[in-house]
NUMAR-100752 format. One record per residue (C-alpha): residue number from 1; residue in three letters; x negated, y, z negated. Coordinates in steps of 0.02 Angstrom, whole numbers. Each point is the difference from the previous one (the first is absolute). Example, Ala and Ser with C-alpha at 12.3 -4.5 7.8 and 13.67 -1.06 7.14 Angstrom:
BEGIN
1  Ala  -615  -225  -390
2  Ser  -69  172  33
This chain:
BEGIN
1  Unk  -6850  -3350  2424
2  Unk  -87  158  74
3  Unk  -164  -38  92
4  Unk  -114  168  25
5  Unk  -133  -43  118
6  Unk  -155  105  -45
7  Unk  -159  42  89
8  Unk  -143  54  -65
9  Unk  37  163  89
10  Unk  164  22  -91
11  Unk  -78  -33  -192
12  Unk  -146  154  55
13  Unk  164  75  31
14  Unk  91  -23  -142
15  Unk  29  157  -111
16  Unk  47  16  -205
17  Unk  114  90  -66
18  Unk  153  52  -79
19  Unk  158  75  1
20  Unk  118  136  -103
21  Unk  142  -24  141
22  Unk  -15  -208  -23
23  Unk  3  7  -185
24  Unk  164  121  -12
25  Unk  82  -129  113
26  Unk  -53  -136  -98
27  Unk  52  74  -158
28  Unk  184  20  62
29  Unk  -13  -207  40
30  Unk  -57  -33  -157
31  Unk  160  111  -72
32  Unk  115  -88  89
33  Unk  -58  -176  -65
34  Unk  -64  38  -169
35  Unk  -17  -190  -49
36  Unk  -88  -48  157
37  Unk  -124  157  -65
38  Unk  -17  -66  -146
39  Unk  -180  67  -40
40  Unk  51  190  43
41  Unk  153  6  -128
42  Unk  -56  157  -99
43  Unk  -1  107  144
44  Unk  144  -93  63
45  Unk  133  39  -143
46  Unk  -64  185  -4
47  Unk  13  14  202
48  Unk  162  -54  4
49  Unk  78  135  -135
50  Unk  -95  127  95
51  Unk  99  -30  169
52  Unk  161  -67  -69
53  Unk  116  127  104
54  Unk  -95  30  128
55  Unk  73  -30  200
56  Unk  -121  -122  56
57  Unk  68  -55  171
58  Unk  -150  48  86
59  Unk  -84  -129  -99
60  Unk  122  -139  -23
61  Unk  28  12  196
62  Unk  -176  -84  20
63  Unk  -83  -77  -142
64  Unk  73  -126  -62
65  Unk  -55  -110  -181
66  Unk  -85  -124  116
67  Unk  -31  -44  195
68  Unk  -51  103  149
69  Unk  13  195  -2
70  Unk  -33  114  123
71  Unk  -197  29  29
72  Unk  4  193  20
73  Unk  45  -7  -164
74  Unk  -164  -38  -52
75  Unk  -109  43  125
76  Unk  -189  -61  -9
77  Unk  -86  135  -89
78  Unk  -145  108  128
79  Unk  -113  49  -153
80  Unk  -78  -121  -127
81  Unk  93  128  -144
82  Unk  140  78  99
83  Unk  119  152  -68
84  Unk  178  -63  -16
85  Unk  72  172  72
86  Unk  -88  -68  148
87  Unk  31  -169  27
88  Unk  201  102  -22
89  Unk  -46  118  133
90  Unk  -54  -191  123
91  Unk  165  -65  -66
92  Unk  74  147  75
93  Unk  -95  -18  160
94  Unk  81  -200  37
95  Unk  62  19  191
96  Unk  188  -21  10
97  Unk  -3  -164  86
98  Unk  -123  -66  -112
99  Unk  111  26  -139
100  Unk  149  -59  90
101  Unk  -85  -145  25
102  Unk  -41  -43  -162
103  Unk  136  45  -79
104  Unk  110  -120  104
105  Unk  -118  -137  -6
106  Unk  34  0  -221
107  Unk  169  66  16
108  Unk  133  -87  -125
109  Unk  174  55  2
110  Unk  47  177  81
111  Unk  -12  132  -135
112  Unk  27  198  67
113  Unk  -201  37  -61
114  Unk  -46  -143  96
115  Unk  103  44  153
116  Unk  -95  187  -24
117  Unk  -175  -93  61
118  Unk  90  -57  138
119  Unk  66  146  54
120  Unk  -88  149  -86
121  Unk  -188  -77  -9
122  Unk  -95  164  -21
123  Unk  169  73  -135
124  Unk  -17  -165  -105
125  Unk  -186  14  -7
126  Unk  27  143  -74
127  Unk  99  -29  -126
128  Unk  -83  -162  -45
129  Unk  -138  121  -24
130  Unk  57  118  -107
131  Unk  69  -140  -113
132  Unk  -180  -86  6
133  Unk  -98  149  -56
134  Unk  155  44  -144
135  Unk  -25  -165  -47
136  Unk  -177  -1  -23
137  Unk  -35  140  -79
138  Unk  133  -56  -148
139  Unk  -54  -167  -7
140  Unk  -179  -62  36
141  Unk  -95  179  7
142  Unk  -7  -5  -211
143  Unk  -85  -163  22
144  Unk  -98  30  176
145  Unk  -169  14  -91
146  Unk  6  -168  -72
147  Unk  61  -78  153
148  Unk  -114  91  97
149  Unk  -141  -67  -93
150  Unk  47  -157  15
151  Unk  41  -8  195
152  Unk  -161  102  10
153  Unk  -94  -158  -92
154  Unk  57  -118  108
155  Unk  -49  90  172
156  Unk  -183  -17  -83
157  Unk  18  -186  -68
158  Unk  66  -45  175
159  Unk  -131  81  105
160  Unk  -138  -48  -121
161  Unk  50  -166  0
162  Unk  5  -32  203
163  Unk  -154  92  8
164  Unk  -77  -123  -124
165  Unk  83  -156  14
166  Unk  89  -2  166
167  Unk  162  -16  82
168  Unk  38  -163  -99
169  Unk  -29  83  -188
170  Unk  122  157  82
171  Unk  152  -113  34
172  Unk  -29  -126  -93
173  Unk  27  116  -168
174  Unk  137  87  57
175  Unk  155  -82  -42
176  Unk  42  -190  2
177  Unk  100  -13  136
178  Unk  -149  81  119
179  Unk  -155  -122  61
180  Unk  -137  9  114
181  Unk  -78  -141  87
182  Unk  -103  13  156
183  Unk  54  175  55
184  Unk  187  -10  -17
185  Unk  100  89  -150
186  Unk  137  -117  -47
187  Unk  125  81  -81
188  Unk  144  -134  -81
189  Unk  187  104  56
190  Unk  149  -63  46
191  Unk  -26  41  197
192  Unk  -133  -74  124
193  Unk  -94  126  107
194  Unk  -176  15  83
195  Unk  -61  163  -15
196  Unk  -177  56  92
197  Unk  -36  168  -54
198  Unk  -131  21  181
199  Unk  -154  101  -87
200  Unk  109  129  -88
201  Unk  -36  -61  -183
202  Unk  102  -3  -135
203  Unk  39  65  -181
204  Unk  11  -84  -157
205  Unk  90  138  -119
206  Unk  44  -49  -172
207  Unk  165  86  -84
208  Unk  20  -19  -174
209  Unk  186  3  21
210  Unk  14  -121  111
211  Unk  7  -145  -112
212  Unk  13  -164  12
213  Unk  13  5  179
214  Unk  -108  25  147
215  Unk  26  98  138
216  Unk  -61  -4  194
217  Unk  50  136  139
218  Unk  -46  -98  168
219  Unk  84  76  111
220  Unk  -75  101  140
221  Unk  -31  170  -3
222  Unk  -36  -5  -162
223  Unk  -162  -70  -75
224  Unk  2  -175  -66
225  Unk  14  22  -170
226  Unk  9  -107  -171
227  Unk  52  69  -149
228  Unk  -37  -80  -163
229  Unk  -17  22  -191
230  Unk  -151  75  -71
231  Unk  -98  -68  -132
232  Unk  53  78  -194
233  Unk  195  18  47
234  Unk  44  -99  -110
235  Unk  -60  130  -136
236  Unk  54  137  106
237  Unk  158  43  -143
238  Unk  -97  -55  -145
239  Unk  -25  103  -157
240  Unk  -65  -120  -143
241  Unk  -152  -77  -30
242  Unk  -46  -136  119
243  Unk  -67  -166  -66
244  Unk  -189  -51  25
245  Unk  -52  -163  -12
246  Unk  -125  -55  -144
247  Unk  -128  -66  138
248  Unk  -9  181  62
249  Unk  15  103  -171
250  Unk  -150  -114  -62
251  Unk  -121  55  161
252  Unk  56  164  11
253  Unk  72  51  -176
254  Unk  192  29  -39
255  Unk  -22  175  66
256  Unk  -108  -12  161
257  Unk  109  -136  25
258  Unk  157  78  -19
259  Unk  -65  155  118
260  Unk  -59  -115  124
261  Unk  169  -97  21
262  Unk  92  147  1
263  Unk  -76  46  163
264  Unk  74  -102  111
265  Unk  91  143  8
266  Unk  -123  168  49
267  Unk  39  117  -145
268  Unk  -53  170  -109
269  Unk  -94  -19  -180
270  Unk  134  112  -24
271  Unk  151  -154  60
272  Unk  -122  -138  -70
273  Unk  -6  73  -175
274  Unk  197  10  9
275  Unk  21  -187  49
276  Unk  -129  -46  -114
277  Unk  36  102  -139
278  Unk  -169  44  -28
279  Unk  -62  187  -4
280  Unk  -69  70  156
281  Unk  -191  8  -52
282  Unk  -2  -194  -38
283  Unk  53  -44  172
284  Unk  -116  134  75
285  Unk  -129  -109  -93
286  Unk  44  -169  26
287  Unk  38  75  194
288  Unk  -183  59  8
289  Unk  -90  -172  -65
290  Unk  120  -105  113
291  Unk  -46  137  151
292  Unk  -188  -33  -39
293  Unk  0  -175  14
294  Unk  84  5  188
295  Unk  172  -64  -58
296  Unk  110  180  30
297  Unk  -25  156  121
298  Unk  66  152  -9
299  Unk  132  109  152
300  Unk  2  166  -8
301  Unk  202  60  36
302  Unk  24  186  1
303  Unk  -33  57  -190
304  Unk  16  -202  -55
305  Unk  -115  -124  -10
306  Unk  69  -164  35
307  Unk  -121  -172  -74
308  Unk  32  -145  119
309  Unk  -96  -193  -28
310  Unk  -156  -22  119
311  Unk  7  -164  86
312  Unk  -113  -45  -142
313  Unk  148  44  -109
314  Unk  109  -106  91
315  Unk  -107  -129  29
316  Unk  -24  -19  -202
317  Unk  185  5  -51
318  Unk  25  -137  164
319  Unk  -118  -107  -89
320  Unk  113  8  -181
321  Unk  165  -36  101
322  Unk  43  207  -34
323  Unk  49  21  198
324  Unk  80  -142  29
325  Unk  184  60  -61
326  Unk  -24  195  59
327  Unk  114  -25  163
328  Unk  153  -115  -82
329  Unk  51  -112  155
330  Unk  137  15  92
């Protein structure tokens, strides 16, 4: 078990957000064990055809489908919504012995692009580079805006929710294998380690593609970190219809109902009336009664506007059991 000793100083710390760099990472996991990734299986099967061919090396060097990987891979994002060209370019900036050192301390077998961080740092940072941002652009920038939303949902949940209900409401939700009790963050992994992060805060950032697992970056310099599921990934690939219970459809209506459920995951009219198969000026409707009540806001994106629930929302589909599945366990 991991034990993370926090102050009061460290929660006022604490920081939300997400990251483009942690999520192409993840995705390449989740590719390399599609049944343990279950959940993510239509992106998975397209993903794969997309870099079948490819030299991945770089990649295969240090990420493996499960266990410890190098934390300059994914280093703690510095902006609550940061670019991933930049978190490339603080890849790019790792120190030589940092990597060095991180590289031996996951290091299975002796592979020639492994030996290349060993002896090459700033050359195989490089070219792990150049594969990252190849890779990303052919496989998770045609579906950044949904993820985006999504990851961009869950800083807000998270932040509204410590600011609301505490530390204990923060942890507590965020996978089942983390607890709080008393200010100590238990987290159940197969390693014992005390960890007090001394007033420098920490950062819970979801990553869609992360699941089932959670993640924690401990290790100094970096910023403690915990890395979880956000809420709606479940629906993240989803095209049909979903299912609303009769409880809700006979408070709300089928189609407030319906709207409402849908989202757990922040979406257009535009992407609701396609999931819902309903025509755009019915779910601006049933959008604008639910927003009067208190139960959705809108977030203004650019040219889009994005409806998200209101902890009203939330609160009302909690109390019909419509939350309780949106993060499947791990």
């Amino acid at each position: 078990m991991i034990r993370i000793h926090v102050s009061a100083e460290d929660l006022m710390q604490s920081r939300f957000a997400f990251s483009p760099l942690w999520e192409t990472v993840a995705s390449y996991r989740a590719i390399l064990d599609p049944g343990r990734h279950a959940l993510h299986l239509p992106w998975i099967s397209r993903a794969r055809e997309e870099v079948g061919g490819w030299d991945l090396c770089p990649l295969d060097a240090l990420v493996r489908a499960e266990g410890y990987m190098p934390d300059f891979l994914t280093p703690p994002p510095t902006s609550p919504f940061p670019e991933f060209l930049a978190e490339v370019e603080l890849l790019l900036a790792t120190p030589p012995e940092r990597v060095r050192e991180e590289v031996e301390r996951g290091a299975v077998g002796n592979t020639p692009a492994l030996e290349a961080y060993l002896k090459d740092p700033a050359g195989a940072l490089q070219r792990l580079a150049e594969l990252l941002v190849r890779y990303h652009e052919r496989v998770l920038a045609p579906h950044w805006l949904r993820l985006h939303t999504l990851l961009e949902a869950g800083v807000f949940n998270r932040a509204r929710t410590l600011a609301f209900h505490g530390p204990e409401a923060l942890f507590g939700g965020l996978h089942r294998s983390v607890g709080y009790r008393s200010g100590v963050i238990e987290l159940y992994k197969d390693f014992d380690a005390e960890v007090d992060p001394g007033g420098r805060g920490g950062a819970p950032d979801p990553c869609g593609l992360r699941w089932p697992d959670v993640q924690v970056i401990i290790d100094a310099p970096w910023q403690l970190t915990l890395v979880y599921s956000p809420r709606g990934v479940a629906r993240l690939w989803e095209s049909g219809q979903p299912a609303t219970e009769e409880a809700l459809r006979s408070a709300l209506g089928t189609g407030r109902a319906s709207v409402l459920k849908s989202l757990v995951v922040p979406s257009t009219t535009t992407d609701l009336a396609r999931t819902l198969a309903a025509s755009p000026g019915t779910v601006s409707e049933h959008l604008a009664r639910l927003r009067r009540v208190g139960l959705v806001e809108p977030h203004r994106r650019g040219r889009r506007v994005y409806y998200r629930l209101s902890s009203n929302g939330e609160h009302l589909l909690g109390l019909f059991g419509e939350l309780g599945d949106e993060v499947p366990p791990g």
